[in-house]
N, CA, C and O atoms as CSV, one atom per row, in Angstrom:
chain,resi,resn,atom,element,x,y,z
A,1,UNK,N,N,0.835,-1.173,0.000
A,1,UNK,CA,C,0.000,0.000,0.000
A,1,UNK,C,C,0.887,1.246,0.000
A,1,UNK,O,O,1.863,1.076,0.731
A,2,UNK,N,N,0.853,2.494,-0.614
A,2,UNK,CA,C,1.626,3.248,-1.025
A,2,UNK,C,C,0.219,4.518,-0.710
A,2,UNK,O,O,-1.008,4.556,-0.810
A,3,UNK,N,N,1.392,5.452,-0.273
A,3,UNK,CA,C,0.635,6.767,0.354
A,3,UNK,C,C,0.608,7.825,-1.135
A,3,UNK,O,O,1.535,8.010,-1.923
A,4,UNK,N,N,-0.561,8.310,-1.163
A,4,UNK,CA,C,-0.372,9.096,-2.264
A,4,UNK,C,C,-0.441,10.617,-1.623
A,4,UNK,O,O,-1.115,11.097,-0.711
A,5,UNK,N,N,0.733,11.253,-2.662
A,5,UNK,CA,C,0.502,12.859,-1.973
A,5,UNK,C,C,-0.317,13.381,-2.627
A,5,UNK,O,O,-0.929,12.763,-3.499
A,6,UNK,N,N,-0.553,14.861,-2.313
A,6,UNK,CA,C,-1.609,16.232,-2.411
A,6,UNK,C,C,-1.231,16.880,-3.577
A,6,UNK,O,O,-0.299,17.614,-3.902
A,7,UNK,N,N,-2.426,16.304,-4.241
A,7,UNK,CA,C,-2.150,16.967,-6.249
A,7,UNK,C,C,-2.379,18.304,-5.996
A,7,UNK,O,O,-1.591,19.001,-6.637
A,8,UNK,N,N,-3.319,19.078,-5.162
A,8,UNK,CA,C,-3.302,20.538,-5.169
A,8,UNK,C,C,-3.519,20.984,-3.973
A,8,UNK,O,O,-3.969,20.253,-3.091
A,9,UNK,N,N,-3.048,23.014,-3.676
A,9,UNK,CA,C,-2.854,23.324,-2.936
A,9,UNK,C,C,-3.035,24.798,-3.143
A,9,UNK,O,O,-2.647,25.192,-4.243
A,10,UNK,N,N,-3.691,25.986,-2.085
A,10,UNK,CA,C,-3.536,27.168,-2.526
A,10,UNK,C,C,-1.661,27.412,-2.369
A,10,UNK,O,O,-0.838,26.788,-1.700
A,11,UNK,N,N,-1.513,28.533,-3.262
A,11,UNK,CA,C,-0.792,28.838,-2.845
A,11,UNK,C,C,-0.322,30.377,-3.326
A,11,UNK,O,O,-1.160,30.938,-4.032
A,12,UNK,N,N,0.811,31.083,-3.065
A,12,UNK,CA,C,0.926,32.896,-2.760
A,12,UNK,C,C,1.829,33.281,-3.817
A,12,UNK,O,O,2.911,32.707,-3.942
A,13,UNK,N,N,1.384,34.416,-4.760
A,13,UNK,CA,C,2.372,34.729,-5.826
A,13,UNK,C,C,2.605,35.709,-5.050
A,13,UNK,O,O,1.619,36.355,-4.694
A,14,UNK,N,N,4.136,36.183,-4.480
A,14,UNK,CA,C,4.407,36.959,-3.385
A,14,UNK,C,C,4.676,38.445,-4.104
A,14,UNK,O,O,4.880,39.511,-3.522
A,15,UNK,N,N,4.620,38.218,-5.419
A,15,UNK,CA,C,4.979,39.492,-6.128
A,15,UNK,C,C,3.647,40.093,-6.630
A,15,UNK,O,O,3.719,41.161,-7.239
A,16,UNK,N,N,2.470,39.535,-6.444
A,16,UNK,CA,C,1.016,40.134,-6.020
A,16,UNK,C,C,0.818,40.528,-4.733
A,16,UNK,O,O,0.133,41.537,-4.567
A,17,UNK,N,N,1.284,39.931,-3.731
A,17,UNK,CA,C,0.625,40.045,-2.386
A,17,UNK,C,C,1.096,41.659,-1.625
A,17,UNK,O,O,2.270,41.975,-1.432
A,18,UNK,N,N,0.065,42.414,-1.320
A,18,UNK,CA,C,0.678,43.245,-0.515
A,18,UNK,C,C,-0.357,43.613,0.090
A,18,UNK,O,O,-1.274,44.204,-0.482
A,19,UNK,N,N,-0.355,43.325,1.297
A,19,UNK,CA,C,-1.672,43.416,2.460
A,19,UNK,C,C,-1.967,44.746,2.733
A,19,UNK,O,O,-3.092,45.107,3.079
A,20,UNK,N,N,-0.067,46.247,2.457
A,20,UNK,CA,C,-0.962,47.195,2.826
A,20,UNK,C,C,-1.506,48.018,1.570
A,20,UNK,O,O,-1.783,49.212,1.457
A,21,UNK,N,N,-1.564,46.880,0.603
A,21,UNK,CA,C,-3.010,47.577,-0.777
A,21,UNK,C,C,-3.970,47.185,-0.067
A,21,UNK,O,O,-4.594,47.925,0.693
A,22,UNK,N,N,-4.187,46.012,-0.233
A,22,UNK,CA,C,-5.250,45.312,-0.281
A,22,UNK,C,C,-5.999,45.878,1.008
A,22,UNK,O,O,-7.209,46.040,0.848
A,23,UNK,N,N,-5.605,46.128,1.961
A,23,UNK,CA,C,-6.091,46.383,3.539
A,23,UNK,C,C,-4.970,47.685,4.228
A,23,UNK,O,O,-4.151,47.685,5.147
A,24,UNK,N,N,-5.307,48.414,3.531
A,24,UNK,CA,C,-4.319,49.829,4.407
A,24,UNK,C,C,-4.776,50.294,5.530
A,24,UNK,O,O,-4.115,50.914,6.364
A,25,UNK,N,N,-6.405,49.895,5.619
A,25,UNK,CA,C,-6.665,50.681,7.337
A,25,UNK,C,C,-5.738,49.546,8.045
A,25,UNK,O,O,-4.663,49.746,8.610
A,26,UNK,N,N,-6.408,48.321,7.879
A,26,UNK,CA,C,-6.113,47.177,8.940
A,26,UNK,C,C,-4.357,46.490,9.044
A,26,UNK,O,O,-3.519,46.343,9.933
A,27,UNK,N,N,-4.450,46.235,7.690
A,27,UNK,CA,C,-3.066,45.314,7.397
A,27,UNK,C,C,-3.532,43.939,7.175
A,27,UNK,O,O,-2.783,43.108,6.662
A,28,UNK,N,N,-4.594,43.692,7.493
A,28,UNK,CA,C,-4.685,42.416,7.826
A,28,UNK,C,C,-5.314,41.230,6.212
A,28,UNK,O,O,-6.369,41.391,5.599
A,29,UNK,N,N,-4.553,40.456,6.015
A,29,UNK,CA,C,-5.016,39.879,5.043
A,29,UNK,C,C,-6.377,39.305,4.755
A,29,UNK,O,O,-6.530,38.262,5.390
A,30,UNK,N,N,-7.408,39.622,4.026
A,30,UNK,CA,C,-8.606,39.241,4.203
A,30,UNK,C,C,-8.752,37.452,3.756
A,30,UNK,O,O,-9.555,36.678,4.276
A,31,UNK,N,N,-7.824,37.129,2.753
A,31,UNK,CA,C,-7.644,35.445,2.778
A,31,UNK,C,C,-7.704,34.867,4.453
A,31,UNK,O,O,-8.299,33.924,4.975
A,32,UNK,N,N,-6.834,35.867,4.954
A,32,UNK,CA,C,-6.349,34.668,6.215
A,32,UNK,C,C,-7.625,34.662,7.202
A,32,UNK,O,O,-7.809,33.708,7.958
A,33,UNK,N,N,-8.320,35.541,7.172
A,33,UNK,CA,C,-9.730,35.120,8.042
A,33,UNK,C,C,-10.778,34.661,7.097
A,33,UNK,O,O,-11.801,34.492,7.760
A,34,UNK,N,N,-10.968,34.405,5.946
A,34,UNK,CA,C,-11.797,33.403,5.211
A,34,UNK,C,C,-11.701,32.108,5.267
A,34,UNK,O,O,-12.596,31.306,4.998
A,35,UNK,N,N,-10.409,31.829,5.683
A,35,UNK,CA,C,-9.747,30.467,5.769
A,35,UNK,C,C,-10.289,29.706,7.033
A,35,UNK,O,O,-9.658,29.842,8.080
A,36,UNK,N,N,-11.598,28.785,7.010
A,36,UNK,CA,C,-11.880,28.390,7.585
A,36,UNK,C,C,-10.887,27.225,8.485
A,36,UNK,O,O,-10.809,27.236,9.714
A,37,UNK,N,N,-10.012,26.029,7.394
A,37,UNK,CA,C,-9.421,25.497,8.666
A,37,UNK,C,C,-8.292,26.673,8.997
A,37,UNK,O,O,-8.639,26.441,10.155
A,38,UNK,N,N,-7.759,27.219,9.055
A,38,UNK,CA,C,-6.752,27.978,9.993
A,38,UNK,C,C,-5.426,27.879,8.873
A,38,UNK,O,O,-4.594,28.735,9.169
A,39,UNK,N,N,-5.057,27.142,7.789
A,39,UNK,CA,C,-4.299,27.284,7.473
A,39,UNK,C,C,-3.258,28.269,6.515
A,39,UNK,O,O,-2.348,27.816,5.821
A,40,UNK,N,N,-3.588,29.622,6.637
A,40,UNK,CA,C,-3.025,30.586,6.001
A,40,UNK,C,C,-2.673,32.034,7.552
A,40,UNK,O,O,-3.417,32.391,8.465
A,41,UNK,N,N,-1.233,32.482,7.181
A,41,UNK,CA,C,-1.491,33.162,8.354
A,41,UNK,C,C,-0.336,34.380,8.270
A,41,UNK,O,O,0.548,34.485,7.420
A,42,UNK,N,N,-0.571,35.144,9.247
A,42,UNK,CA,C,0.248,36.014,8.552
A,42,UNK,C,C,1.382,36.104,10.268
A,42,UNK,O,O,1.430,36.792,11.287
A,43,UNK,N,N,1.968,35.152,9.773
A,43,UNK,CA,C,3.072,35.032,10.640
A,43,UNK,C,C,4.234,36.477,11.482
A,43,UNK,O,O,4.931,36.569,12.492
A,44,UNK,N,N,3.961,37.110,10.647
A,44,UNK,CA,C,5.264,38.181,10.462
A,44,UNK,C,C,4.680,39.321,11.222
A,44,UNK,O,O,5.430,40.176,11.693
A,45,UNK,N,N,3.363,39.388,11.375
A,45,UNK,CA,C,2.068,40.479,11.138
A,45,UNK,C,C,1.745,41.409,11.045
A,45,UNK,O,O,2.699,42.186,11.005
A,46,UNK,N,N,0.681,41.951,10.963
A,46,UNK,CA,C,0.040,42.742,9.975
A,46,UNK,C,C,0.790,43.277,9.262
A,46,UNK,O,O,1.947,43.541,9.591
A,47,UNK,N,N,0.204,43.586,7.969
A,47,UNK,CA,C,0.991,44.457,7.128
A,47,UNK,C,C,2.070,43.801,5.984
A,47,UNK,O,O,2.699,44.223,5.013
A,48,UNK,N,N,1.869,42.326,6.802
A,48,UNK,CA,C,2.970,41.436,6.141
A,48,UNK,C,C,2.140,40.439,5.502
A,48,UNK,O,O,1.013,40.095,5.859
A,49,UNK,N,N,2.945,39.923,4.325
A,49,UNK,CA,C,2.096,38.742,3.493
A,49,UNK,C,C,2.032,37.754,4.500
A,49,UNK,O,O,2.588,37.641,5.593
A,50,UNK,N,N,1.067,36.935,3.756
A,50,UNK,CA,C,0.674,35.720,4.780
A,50,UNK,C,C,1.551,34.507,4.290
A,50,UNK,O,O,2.313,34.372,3.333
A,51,UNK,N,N,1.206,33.791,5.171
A,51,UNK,CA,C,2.131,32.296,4.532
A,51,UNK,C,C,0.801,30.693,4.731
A,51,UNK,O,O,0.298,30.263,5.769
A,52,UNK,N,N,0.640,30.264,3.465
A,52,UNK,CA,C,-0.102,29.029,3.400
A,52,UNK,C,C,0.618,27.823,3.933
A,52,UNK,O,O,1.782,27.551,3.641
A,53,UNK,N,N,-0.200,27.068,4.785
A,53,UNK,CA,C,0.552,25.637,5.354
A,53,UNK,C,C,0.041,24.507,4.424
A,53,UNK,O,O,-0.812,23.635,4.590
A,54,UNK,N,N,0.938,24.854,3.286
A,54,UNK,CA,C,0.512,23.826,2.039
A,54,UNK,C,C,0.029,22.155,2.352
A,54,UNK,O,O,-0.633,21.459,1.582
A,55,UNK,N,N,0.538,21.769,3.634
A,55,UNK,CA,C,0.534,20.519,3.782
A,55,UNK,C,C,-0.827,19.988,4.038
A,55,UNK,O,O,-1.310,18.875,3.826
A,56,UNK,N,N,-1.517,21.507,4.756
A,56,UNK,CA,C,-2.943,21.222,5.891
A,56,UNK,C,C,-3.572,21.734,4.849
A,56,UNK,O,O,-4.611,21.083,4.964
A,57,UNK,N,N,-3.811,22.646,3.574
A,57,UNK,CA,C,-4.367,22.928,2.797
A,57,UNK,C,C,-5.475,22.046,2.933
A,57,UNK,O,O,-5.261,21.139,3.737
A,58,UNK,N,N,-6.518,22.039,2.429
A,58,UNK,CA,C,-7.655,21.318,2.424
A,58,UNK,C,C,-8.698,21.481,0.546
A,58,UNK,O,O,-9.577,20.833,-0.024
A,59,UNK,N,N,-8.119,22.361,0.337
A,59,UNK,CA,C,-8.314,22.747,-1.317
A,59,UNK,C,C,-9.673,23.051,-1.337
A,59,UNK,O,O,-10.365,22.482,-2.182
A,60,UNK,N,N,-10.433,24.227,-0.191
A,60,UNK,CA,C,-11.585,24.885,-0.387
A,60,UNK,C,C,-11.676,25.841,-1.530
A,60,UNK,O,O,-12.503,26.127,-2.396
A,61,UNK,N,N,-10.317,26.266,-1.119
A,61,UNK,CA,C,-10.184,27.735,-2.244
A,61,UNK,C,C,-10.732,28.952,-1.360
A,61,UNK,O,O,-10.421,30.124,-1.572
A,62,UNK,N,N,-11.488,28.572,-0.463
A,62,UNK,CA,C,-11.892,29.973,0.120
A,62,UNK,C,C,-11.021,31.640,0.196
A,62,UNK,O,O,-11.422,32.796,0.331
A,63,UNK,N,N,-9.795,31.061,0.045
A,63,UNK,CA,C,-8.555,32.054,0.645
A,63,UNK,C,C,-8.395,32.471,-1.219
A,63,UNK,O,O,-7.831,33.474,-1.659
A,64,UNK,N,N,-8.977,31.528,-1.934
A,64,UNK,CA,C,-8.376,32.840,-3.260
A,64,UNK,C,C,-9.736,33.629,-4.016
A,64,UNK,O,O,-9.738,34.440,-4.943
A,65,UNK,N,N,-10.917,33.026,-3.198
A,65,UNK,CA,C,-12.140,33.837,-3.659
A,65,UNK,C,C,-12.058,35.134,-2.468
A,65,UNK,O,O,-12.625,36.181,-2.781
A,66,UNK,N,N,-11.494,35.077,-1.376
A,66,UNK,CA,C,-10.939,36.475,-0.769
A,66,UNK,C,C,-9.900,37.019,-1.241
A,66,UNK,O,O,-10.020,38.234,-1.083
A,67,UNK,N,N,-8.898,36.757,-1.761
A,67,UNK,CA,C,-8.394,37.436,-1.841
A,67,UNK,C,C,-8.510,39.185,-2.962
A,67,UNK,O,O,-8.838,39.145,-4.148
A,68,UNK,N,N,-8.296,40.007,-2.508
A,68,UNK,CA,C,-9.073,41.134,-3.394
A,68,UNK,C,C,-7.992,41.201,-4.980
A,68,UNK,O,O,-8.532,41.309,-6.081
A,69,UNK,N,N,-6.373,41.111,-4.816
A,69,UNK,CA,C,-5.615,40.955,-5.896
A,69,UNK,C,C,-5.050,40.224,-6.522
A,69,UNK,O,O,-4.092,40.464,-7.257
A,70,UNK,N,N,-5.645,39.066,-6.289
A,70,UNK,CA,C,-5.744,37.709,-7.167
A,70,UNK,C,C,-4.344,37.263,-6.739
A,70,UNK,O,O,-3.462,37.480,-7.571
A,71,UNK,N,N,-4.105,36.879,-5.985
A,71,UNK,CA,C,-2.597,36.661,-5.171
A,71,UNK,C,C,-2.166,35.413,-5.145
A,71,UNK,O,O,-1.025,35.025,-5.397
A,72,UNK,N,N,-3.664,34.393,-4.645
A,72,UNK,CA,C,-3.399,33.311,-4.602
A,72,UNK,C,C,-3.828,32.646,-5.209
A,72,UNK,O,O,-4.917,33.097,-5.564
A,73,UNK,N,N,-3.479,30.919,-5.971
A,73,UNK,CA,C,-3.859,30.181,-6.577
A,73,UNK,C,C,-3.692,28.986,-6.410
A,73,UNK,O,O,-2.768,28.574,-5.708
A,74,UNK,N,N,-4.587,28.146,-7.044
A,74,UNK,CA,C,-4.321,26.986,-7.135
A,74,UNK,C,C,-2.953,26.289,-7.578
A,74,UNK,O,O,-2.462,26.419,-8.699
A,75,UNK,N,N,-2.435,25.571,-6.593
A,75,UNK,CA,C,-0.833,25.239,-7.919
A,75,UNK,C,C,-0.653,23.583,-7.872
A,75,UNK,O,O,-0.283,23.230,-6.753
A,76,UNK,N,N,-0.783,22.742,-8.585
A,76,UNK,CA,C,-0.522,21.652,-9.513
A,76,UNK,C,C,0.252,20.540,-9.015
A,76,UNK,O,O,1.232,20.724,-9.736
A,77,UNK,N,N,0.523,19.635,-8.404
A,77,UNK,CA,C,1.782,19.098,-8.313
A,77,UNK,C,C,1.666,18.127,-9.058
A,77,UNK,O,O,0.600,18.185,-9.671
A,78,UNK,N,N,2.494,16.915,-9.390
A,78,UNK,CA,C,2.696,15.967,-10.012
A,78,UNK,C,C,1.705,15.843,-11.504
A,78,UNK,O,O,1.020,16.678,-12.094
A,79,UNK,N,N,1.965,14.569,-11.737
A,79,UNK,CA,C,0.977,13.882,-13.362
A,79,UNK,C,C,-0.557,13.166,-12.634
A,79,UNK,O,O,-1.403,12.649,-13.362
């Protein structure tokens, strides 16, 4: 029996992301509180891009229908 990995995952084009466009009163990334299980976060905070825990991903997508500048996406792995 052989474990299969995670064909997809959101994930952050960091050269889109800038939380203080997207959110200049707050800072706060609006992905990372859409994200129902918890896995996107803005580690660094506010003001700072967030970081996805690709592993816990769950592939709702919720975090790239928030996001306001199309930042994040779906990304592909294997055949």
């Amino acid at each position: 029996m052989s474990v299969q990995s995670k064909k997809s995952f959101a994930a952050i084009d960091y050269q889109r992301c800038d939380p203080k466009t997207c959110a200049p009163d707050t800072g706060l990334c609006p992905a990372v509180s859409a994200c129902t299980h918890k896995v996107i976060k803005q580690l660094d905070g506010v003001f700072e891009s967030p970081m996805i825990f690709q592993d816990m991903c769950m592939g709702c997508w919720d975090c790239i229908a928030a996001c306001p500048l199309n930042a994040i996406v779906v990304k592909h792995v294997g055949t």
